[in-house]
LUMVO-609679 format. One record per residue: x, y, z of N, C-alpha, C, O, CB in turn; residue in one letter. Coordinates in steps of 0.2 Angstrom, whole numbers, padded with zeros to 4 digits, always signed. Glycine has a CB too. Layout:
N
XYZXYZXYZXYZXYZA/...
//
This chain:
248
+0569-0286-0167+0571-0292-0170+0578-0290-0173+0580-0285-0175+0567-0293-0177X/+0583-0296-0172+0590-0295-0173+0590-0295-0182+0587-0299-0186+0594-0301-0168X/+0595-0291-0182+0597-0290-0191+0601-0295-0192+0605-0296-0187+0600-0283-0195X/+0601-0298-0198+0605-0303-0201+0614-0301-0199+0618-0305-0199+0603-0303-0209X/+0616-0294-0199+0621-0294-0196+0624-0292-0190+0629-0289-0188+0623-0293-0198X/+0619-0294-0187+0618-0293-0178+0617-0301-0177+0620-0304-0172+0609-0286-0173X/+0614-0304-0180+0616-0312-0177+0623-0314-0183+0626-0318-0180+0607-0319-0179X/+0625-0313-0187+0633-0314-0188+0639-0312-0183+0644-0314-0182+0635-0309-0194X/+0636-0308-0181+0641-0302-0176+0642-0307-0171+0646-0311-0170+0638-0294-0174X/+0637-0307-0166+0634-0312-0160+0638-0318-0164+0644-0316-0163+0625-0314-0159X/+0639-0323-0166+0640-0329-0167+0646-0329-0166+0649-0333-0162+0638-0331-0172X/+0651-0322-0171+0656-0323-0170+0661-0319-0165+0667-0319-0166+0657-0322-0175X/+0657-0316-0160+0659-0314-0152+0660-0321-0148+0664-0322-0143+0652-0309-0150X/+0654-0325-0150+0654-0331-0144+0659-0336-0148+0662-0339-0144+0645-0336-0143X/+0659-0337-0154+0667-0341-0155+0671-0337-0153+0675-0341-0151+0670-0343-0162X/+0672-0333-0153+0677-0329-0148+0679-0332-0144+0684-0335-0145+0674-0325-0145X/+0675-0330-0138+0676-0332-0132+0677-0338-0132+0681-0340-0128+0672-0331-0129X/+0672-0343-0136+0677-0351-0131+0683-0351-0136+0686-0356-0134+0671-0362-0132X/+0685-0348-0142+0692-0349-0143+0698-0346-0138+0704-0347-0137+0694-0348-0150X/+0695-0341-0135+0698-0336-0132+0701-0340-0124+0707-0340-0122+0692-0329-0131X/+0696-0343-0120+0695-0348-0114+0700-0355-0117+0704-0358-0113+0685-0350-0113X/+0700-0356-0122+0706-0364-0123+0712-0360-0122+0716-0363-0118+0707-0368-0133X/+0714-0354-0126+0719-0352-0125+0723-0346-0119+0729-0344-0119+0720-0351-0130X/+0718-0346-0114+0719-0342-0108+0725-0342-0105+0727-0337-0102+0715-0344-0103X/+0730-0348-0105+0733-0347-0101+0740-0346-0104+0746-0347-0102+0732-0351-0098X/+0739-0342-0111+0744-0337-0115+0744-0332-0115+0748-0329-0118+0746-0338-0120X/+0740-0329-0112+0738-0321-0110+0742-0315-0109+0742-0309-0110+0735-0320-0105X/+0747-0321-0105+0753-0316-0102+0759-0315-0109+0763-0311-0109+0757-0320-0094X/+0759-0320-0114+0764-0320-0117+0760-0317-0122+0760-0311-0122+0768-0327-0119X/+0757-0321-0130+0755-0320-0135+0751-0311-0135+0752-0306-0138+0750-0326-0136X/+0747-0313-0130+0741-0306-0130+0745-0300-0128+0744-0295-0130+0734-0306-0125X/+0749-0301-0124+0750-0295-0118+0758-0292-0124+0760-0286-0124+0751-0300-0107X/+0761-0295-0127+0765-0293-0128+0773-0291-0124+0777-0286-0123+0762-0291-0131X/+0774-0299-0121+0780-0300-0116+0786-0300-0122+0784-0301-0127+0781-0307-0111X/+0792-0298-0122+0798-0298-0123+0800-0305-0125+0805-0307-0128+0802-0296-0117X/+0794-0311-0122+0796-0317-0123+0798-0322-0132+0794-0323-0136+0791-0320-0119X/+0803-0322-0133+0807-0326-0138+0800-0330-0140+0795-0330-0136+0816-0331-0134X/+0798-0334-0147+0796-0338-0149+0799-0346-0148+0795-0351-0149+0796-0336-0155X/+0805-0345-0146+0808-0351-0142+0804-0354-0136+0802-0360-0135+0814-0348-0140X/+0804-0348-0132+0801-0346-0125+0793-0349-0127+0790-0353-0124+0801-0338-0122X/+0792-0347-0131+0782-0347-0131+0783-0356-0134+0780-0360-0131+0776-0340-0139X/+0786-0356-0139+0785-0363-0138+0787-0367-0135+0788-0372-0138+0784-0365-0142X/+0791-0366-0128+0792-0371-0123+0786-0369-0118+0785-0373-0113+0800-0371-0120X/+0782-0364-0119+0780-0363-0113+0772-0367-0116+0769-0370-0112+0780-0354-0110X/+0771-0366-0122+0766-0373-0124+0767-0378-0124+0763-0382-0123+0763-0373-0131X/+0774-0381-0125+0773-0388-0122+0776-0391-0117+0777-0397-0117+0774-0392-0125X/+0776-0385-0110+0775-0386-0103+0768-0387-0102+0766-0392-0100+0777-0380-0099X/+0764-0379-0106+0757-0381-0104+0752-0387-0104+0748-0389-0100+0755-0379-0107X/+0755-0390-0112+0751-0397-0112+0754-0403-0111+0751-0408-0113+0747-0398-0118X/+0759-0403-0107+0760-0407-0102+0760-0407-0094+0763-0410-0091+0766-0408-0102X/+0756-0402-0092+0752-0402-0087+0746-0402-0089+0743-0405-0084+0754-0396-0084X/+0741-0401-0094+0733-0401-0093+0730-0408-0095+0732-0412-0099+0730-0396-0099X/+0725-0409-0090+0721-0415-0093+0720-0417-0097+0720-0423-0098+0716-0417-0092X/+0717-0411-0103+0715-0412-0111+0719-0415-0115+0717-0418-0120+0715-0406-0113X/+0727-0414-0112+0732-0419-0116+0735-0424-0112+0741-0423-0113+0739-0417-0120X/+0733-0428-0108+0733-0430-0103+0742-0431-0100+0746-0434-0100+0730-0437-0103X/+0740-0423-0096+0747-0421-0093+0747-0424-0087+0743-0429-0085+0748-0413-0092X/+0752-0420-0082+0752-0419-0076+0744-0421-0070+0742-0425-0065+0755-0413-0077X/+0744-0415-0074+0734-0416-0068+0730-0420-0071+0724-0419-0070+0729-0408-0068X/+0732-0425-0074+0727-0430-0078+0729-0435-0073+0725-0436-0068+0729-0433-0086X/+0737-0439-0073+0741-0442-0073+0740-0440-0061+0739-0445-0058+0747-0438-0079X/+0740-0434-0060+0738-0433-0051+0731-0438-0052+0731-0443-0050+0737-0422-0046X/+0726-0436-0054+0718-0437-0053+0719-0442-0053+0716-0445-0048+0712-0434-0056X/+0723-0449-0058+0723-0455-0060+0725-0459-0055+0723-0465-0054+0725-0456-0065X/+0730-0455-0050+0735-0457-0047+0730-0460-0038+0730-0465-0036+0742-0449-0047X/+0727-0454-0036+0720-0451-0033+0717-0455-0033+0717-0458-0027+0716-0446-0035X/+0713-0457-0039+0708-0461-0040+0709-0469-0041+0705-0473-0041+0704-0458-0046X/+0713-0470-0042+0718-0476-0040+0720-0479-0033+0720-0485-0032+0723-0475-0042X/+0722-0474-0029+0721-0473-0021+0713-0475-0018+0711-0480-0014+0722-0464-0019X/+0710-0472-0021+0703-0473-0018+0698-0477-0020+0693-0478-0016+0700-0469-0017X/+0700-0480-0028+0698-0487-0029+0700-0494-0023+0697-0498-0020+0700-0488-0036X/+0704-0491-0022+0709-0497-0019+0709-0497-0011+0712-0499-0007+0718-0496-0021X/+0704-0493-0010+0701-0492-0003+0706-0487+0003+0705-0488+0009+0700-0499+0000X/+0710-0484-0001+0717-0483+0003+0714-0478+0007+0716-0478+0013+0724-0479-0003X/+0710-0474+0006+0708-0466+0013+0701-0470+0016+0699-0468+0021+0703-0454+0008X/+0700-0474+0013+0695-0478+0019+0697-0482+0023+0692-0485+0026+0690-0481+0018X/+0702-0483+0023+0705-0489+0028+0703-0497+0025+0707-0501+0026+0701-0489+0035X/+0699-0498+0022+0696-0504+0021+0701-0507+0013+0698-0509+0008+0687-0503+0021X/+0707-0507+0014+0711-0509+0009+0712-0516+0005+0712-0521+0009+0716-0506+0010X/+0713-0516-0001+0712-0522-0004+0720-0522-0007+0722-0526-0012+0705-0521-0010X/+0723-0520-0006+0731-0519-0007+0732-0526-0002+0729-0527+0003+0735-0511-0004X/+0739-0529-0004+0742-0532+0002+0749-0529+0002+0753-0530-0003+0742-0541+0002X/+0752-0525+0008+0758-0523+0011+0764-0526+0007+0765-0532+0009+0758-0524+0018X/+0767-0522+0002+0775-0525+0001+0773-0529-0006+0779-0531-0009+0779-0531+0009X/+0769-0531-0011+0767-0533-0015+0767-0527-0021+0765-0521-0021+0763-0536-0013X/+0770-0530-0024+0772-0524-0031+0766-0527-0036+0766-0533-0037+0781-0525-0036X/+0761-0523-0038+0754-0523-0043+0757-0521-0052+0758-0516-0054+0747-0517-0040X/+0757-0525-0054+0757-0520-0061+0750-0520-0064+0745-0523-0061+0763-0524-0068X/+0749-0517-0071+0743-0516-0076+0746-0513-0083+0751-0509-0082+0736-0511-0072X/+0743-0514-0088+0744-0509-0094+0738-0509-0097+0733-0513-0097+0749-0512-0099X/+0736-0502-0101+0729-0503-0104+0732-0496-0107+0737-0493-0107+0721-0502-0099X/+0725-0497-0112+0724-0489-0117+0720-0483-0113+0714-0483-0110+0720-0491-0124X/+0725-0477-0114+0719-0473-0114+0717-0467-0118+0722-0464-0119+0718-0471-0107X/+0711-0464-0122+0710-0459-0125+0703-0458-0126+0698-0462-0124+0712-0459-0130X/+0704-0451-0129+0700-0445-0127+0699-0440-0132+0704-0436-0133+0702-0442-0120X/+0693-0438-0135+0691-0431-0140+0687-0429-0137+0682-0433-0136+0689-0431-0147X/+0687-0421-0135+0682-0418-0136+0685-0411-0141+0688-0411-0146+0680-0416-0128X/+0682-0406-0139+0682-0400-0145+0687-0398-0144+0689-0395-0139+0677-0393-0146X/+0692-0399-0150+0699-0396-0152+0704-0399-0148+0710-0397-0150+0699-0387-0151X/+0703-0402-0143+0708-0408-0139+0705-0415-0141+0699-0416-0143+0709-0407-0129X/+0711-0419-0140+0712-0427-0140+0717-0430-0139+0721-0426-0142+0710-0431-0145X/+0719-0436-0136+0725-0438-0133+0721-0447-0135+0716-0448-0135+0726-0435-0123X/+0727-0451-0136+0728-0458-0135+0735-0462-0133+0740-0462-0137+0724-0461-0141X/+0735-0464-0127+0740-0468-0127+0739-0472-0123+0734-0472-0120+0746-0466-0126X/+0745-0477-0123+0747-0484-0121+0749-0482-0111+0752-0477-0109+0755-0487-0127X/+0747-0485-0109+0752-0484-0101+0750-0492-0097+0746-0497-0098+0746-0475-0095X/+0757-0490-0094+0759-0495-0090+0761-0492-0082+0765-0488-0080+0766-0498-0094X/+0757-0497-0076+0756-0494-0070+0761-0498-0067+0763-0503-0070+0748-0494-0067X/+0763-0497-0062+0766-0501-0057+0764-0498-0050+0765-0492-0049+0774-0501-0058X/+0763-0501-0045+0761-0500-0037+0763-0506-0033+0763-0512-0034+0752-0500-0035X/+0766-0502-0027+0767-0504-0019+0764-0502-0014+0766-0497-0014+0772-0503-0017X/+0760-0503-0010+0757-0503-0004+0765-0503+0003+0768-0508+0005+0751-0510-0004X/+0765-0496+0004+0771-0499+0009+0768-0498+0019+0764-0493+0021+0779-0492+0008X/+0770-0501+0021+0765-0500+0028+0770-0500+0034+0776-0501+0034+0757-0508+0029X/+0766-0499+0039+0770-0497+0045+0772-0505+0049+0772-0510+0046+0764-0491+0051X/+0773-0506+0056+0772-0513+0057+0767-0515+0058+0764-0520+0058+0774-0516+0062X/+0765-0511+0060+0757-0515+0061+0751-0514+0055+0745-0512+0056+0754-0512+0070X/+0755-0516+0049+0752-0518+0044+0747-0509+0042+0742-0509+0038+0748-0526+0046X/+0750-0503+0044+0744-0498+0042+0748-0497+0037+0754-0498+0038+0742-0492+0047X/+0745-0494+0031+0747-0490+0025+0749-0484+0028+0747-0480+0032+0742-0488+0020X/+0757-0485+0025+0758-0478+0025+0761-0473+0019+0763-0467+0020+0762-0477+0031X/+0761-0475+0014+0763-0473+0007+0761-0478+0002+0761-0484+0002+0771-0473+0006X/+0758-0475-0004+0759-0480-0011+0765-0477-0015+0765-0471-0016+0752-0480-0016X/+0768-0481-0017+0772-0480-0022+0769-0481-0028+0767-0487-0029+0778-0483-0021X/+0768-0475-0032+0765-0474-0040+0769-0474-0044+0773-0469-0042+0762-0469-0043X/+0772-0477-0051+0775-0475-0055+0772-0479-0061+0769-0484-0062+0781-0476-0053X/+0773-0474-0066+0771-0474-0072+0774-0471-0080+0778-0467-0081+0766-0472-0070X/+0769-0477-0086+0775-0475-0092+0769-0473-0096+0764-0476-0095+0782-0482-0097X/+0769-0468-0101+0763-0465-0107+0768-0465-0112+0773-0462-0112+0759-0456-0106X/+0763-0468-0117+0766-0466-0124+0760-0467-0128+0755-0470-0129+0773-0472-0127X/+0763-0459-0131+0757-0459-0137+0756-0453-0140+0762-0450-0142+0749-0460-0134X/+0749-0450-0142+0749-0442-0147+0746-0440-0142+0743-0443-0137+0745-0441-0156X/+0745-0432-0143+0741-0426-0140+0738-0422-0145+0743-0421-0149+0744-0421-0136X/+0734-0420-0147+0733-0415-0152+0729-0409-0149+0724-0411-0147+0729-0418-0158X/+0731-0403-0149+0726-0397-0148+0727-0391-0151+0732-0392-0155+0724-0395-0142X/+0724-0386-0150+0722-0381-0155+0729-0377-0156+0729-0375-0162+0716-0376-0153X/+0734-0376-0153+0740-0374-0155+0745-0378-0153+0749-0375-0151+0743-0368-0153X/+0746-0387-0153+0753-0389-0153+0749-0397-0154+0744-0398-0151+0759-0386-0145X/+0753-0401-0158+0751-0410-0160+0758-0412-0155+0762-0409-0152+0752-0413-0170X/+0757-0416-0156+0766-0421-0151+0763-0427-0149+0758-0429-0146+0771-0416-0141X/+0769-0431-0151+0769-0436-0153+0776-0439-0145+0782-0437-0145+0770-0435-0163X/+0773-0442-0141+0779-0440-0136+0775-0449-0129+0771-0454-0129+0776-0427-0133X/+0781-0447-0124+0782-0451-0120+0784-0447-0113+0789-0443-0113+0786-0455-0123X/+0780-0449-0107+0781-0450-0102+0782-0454-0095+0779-0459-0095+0778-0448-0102X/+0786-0454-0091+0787-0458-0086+0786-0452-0080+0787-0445-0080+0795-0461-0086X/+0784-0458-0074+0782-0454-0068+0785-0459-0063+0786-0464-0065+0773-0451-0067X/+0787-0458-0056+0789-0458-0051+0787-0456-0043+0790-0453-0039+0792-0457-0052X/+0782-0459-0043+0778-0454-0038+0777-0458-0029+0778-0464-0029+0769-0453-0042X/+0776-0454-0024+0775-0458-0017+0770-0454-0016+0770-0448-0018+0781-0459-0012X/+0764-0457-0013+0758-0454-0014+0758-0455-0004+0759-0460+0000+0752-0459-0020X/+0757-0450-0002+0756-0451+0009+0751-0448+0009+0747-0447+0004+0762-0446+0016X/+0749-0447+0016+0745-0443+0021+0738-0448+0019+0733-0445+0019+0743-0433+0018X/+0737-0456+0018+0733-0460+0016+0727-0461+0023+0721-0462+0023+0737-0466+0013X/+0730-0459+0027+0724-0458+0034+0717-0456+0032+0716-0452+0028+0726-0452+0039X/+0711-0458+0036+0707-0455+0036+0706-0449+0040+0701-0446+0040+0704-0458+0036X/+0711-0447+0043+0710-0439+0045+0713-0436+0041+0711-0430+0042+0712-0437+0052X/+0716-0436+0037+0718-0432+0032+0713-0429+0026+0710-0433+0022+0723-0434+0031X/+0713-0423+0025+0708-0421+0019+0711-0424+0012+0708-0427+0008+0706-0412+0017X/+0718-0423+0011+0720-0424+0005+0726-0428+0006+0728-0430+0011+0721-0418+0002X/+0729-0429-0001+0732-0435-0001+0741-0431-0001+0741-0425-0002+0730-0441-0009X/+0747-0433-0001+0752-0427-0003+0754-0434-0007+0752-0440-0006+0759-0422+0005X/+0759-0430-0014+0761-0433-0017+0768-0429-0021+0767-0425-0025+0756-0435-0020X/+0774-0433-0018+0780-0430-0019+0783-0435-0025+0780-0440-0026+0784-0430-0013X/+0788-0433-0030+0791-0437-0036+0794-0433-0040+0797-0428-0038+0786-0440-0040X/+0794-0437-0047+0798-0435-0052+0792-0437-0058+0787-0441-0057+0808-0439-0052X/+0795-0432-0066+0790-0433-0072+0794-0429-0075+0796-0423-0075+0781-0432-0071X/+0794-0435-0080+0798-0433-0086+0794-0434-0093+0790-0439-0094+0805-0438-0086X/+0795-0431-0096+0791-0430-0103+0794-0429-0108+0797-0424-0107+0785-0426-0103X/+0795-0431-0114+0800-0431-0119+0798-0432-0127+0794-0437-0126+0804-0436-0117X/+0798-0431-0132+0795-0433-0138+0794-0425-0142+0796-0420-0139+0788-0438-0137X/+0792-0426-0147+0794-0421-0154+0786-0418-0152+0781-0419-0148+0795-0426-0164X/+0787-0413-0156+0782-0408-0155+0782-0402-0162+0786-0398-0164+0785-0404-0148X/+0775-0402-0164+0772-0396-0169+0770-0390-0167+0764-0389-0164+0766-0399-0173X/+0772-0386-0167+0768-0379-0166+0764-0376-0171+0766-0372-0176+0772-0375-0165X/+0758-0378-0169+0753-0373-0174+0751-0365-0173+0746-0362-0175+0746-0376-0173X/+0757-0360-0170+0755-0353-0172+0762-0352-0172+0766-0356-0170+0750-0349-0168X/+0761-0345-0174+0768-0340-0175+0773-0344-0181+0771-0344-0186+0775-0339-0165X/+0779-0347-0179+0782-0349-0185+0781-0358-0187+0784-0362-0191+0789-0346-0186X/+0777-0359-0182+0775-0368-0182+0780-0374-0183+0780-0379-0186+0771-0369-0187X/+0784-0370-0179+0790-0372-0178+0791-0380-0175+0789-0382-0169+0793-0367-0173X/+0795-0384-0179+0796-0390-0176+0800-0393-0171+0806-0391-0173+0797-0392-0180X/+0801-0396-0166+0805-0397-0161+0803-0405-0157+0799-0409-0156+0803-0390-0156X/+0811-0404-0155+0812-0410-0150+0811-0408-0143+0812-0402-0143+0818-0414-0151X/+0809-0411-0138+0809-0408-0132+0812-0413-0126+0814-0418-0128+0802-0404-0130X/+0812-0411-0120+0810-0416-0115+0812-0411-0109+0816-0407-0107+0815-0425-0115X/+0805-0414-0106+0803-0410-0098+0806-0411-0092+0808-0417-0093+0797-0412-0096X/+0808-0410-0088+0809-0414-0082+0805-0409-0076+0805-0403-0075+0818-0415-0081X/+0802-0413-0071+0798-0410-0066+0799-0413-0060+0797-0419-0059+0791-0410-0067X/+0802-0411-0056+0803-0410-0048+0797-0408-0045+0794-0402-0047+0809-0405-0047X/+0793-0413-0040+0786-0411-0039+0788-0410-0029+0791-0415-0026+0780-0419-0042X/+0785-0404-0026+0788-0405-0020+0782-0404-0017+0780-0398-0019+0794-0401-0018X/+0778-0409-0012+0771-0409-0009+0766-0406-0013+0764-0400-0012+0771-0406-0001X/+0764-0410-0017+0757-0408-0021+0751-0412-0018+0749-0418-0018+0757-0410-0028X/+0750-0407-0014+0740-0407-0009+0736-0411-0016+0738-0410-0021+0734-0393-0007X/+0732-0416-0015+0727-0420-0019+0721-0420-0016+0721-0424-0011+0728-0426-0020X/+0717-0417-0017+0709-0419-0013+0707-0427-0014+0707-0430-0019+0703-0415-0017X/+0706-0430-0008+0703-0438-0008+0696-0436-0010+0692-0440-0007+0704-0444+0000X/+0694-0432-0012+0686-0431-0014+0687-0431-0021+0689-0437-0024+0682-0424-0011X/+0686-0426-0025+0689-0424-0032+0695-0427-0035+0695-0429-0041+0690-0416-0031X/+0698-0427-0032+0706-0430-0034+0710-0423-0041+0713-0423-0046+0703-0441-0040X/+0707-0419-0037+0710-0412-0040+0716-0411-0035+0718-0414-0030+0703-0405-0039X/+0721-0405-0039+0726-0404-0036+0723-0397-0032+0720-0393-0035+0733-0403-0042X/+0725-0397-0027+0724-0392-0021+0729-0387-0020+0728-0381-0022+0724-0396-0014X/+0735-0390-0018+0741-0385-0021+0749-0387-0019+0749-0393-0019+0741-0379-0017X/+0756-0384-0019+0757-0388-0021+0764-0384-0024+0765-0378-0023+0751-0390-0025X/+0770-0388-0027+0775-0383-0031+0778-0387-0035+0776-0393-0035+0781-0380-0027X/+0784-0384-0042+0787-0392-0043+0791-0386-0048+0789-0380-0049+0781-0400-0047X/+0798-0387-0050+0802-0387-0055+0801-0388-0062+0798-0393-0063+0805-0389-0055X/+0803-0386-0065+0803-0388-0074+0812-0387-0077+0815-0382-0076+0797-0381-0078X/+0813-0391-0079+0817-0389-0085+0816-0393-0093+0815-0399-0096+0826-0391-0082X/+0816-0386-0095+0816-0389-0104+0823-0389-0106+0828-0386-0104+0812-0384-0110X/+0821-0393-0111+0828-0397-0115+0825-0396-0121+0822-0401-0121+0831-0405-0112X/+0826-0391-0128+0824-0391-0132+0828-0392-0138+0833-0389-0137+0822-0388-0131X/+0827-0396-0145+0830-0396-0153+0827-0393-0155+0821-0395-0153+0831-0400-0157X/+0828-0388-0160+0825-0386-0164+0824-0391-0172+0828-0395-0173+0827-0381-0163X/+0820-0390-0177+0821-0394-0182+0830-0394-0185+0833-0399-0187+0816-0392-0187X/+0833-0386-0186+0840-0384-0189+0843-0388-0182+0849-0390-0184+0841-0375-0190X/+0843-0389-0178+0851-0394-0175+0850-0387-0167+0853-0389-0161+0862-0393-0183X/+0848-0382-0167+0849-0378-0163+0847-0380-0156+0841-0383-0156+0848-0372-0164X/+0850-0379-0149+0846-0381-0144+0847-0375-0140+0851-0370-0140+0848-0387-0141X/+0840-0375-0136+0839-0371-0130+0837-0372-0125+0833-0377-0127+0837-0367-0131X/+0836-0371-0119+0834-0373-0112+0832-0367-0106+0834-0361-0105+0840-0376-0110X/+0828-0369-0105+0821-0365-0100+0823-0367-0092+0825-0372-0091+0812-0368-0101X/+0822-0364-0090+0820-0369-0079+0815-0362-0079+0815-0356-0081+0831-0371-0069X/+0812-0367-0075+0804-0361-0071+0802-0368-0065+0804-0373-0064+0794-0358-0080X/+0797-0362-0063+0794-0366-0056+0788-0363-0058+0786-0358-0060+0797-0366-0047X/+0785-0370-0054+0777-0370-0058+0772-0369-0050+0772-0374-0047+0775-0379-0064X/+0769-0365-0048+0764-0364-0040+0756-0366-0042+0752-0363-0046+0763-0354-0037X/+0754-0371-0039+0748-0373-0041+0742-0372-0036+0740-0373-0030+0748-0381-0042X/+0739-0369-0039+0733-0363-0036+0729-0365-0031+0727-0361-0026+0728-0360-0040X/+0726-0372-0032+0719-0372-0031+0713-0372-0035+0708-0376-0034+0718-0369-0027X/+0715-0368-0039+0707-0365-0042+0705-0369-0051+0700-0368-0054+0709-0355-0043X/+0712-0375-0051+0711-0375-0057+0715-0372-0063+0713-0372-0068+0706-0374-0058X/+0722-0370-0060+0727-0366-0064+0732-0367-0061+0732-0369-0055+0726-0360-0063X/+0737-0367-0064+0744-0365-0059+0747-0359-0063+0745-0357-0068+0750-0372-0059X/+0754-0356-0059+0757-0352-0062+0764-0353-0062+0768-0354-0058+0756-0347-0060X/+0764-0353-0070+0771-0356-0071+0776-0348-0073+0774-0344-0078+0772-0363-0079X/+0782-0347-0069+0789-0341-0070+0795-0346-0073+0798-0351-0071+0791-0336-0061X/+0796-0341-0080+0800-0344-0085+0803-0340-0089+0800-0339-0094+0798-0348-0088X/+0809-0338-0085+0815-0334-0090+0811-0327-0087+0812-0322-0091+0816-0335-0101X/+0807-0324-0081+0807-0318-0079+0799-0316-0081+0796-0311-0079+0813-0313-0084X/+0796-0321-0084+0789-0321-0088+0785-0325-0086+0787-0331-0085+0789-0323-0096X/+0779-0323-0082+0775-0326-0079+0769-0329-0084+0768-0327-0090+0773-0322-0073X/+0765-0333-0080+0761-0337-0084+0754-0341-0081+0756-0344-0076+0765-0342-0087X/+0749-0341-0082+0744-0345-0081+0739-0349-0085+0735-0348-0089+0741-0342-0077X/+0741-0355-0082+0739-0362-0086+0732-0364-0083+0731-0364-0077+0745-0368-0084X/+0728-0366-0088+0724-0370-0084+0723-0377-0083+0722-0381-0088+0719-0368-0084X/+0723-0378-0078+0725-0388-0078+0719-0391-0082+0719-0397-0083+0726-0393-0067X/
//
């Protein structure tokens, strides 16, 4: 029979671990004890959660992109688009689970562009987010724009490629080290990002980053890294010499 401080102990091993798993993909900075500036760490947190679904980043933003494709019958041929017609939509979207939540406003725009003889052969995606993120080390309060051409819409292709631009911009709290307040804005150069038409997961893939950061005192600083997307549910972002892995 376990003693009363053998089930304390246990309890607080297993909060452990799922706080340990939210924040995985600072291992290489926080834990490990890189060289990296607090500047650094907190641009590399709010790269991160502008890439993760949980704050509806980047890989929110591909899957929606995806699943939007294949609502619209785009990898089955049987399409409900009409060629050269520009679609708009606006709606809400948000989301709590443990220690993340996101709500914002977005506004969609689509083109169906086709060959002559009326085949798809690109959607153009573009899109605007405005709203909050909150998770367990950084709140922000912020706005995105995307630009995206979505190909490879055939049905012989496994996956969709999806080339563009995504910019992300707005204020930002940091909840650890000196909880430092900042202005930012992202910019991402996306160069053939693999989409699965099944999953509507990112497969793989590259893309650029530059930060553009204020601090609350008026100071500014700036990052560029490139970010390699795995496959597995991760990418790895290199920034200022300091590597990293995120999980989407």
């Amino acid at each position: 029979m376990e003693t009363k401080d053998q089930i304390t102990r246990n309890i607080s091993l297993a909060a452990l671990v799922v706080f340990g798993s939210a924040i995985f993909y600072s291992c290489s900075s926080d834990e490990n004890g890189t060289s990296a500036s607090s500047q650094e760490k907190d641009a590399v947190d709010a790269i991160t959660y502008s890439l993760q679904s949980d704050s509806n980043g980047l890989a929110k933003s591909v899957e929606s992109a995806s699943m939007y494709a294949a609502d619209e019958n785009l990898y089955a041929r049987a399409v409900t688009l009409e060629c050269g017609v520009p679609y708009s939509a606006s709606y809400d979207e948000a989301w709590e689970g443990t220690n993340y939540s996101y709500d914002y406003s977005i506004s969609r725009n689509t083109e169906l562009s086709c060959t002559a003889e009326d085949t798809p052969s690109s959607l153009s995606y573009n899109a605007s987010h405005d709203g909050v993120y909150d998770t367990p080390r950084m709140s922000s309060d912020d706005a995105a724009a995307l630009q995206w051409t979505l190909a490879g819409l055939d049905a012989t292709s496994q996956n969709a490629t999806l080339d563009g631009s995504y910019v992300r911009n707005g204020s930002q709290v940091s909840k650890v080290r000196e909880q430092n307040t900042f202005k930012s804005t992202l910019t991402y150069d996306l160069t053939a990002i693999n989409v699965s038409k099944t999953n509507h997961q990112i497969v793989s893939g590259s893309a650029s980053v530059a930060f553009a950061g204020v601090s609350s005192n008026g100071n500014s600083y700036n990052y560029n890294g490139t970010i390699t997307f795995n496959g597995n549910g991760t990418a790895t972002l290199v920034i200022n010499g300091n590597t990293y892995t995120i999980n989407l």
